[in-house]
C-alpha positions as CSV (number, residue, x, y, z in Angstrom):
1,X,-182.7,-59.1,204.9
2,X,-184.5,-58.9,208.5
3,X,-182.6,-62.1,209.7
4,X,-179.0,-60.3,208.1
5,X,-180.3,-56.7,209.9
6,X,-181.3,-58.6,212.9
7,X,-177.6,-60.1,212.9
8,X,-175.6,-57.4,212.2
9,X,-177.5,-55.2,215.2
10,X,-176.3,-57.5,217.7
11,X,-172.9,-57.9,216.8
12,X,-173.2,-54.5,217.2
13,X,-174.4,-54.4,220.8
14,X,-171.8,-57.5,221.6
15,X,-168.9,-54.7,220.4
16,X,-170.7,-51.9,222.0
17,X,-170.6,-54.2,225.3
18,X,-167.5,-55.1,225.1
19,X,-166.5,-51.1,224.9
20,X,-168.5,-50.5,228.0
21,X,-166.5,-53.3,229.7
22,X,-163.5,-51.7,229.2
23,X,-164.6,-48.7,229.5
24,X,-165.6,-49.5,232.9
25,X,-161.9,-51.2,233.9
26,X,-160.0,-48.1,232.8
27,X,-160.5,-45.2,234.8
28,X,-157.4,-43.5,233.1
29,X,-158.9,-43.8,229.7
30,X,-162.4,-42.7,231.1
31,X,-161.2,-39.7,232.3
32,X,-158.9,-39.0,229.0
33,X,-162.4,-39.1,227.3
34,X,-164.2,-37.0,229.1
35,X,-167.2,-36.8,231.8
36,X,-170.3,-38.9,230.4
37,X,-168.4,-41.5,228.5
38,X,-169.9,-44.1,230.3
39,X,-173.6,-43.0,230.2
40,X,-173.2,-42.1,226.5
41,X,-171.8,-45.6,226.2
42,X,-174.3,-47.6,228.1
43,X,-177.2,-45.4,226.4
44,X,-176.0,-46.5,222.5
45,X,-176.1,-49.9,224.1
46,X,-179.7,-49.3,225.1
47,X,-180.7,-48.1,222.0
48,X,-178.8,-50.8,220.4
49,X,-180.8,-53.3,222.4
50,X,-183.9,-51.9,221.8
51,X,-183.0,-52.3,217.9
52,X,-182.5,-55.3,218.5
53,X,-186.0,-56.6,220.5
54,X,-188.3,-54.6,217.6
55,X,-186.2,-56.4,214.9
56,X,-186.9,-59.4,216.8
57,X,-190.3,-59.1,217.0
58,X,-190.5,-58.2,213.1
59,X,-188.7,-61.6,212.2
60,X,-190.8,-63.5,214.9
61,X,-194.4,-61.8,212.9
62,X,-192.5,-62.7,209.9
63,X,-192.2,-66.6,211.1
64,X,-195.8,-66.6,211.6
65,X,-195.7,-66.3,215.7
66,X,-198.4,-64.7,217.5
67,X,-198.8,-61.9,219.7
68,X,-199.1,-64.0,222.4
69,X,-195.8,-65.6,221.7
70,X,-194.2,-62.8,221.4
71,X,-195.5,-61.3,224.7
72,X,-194.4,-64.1,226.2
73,X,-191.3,-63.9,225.0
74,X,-190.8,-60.4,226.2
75,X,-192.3,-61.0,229.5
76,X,-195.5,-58.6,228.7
77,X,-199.1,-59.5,227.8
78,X,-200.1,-60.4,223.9
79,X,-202.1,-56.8,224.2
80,X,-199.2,-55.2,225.3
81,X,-196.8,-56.5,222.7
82,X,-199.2,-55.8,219.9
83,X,-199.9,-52.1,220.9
84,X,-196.2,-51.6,221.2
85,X,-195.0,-53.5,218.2
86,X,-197.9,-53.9,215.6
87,X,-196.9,-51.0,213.5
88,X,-193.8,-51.6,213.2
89,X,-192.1,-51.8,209.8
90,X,-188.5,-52.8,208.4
91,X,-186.4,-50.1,206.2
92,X,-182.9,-51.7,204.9
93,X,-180.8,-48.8,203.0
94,X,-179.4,-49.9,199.5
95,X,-176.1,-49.2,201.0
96,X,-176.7,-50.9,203.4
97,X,-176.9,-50.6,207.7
98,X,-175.1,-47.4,209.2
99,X,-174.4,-46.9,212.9
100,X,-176.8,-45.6,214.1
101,X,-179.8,-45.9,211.8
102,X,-182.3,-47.2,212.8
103,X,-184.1,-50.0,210.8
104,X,-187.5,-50.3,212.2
105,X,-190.0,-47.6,212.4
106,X,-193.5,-47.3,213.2
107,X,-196.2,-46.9,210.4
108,X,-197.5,-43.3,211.1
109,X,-201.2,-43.0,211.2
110,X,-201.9,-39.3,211.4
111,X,-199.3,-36.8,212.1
112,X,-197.6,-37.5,215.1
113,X,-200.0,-40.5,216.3
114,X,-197.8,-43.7,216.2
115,X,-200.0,-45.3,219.0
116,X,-202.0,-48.4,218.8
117,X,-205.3,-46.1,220.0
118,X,-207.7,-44.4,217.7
119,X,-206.9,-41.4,215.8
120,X,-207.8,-38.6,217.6
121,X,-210.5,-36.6,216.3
């Protein structure tokens, strides 16, 4: 299911892309749609994105890869990518994926302390 989620989130960015592209070569539609329609459309494709790299990094723990391969990967240290990522967890919905939902979410170790530091006291 990681692999299918994984999958279906990037096919998801490739349409949201393709949107912004168009988006961007249509000033008349633009304008029909309001002010913001391109920042609203390039942030989804952010968020999108960023779906994408955590779900990426789950199926790459998954496959056994260390945090060192994985930082590499990303272009950041192995401390780095563990701090951000190692909490991390994978939710699929019975129904299955909606826009918009997000699939990964960090593991909550005390109320509102999703970091990779200590709890504080």
């Amino acid at each position: 299911m990681l692999r299918a989620a994984l999958a279906w989130t990037l096919e998801e960015a490739k349409a949201q892309a393709t949107a912004v592209t168009i988006l961007a070569g249509d000033l008349s539609m633009a304008r029909e749609l309001g002010p913001g329609l391109h920042s609203r459309a390039v942030r989804e494709l952010a968020e999108l994105a960023a779906e994408a790299v955590r779900l990426a990094v789950l199926s790459d723990r998954q496959a056994g890869a260390s945090w060192a391969q994985i930082g590499a990967g990303l272009g950041i240290s192995a401390d780095t990518a563990r701090r951000r990522y190692a909490r991390l967890r994978f939710h699929w919905s019975p129904e299955g994926p909606s826009f918009g939902m997000r699939r990964t979410e960090p593991v909550r170790t005390s109320r509102n302390h999703t970091s990779g530091s200590p709890r504080p006291p």
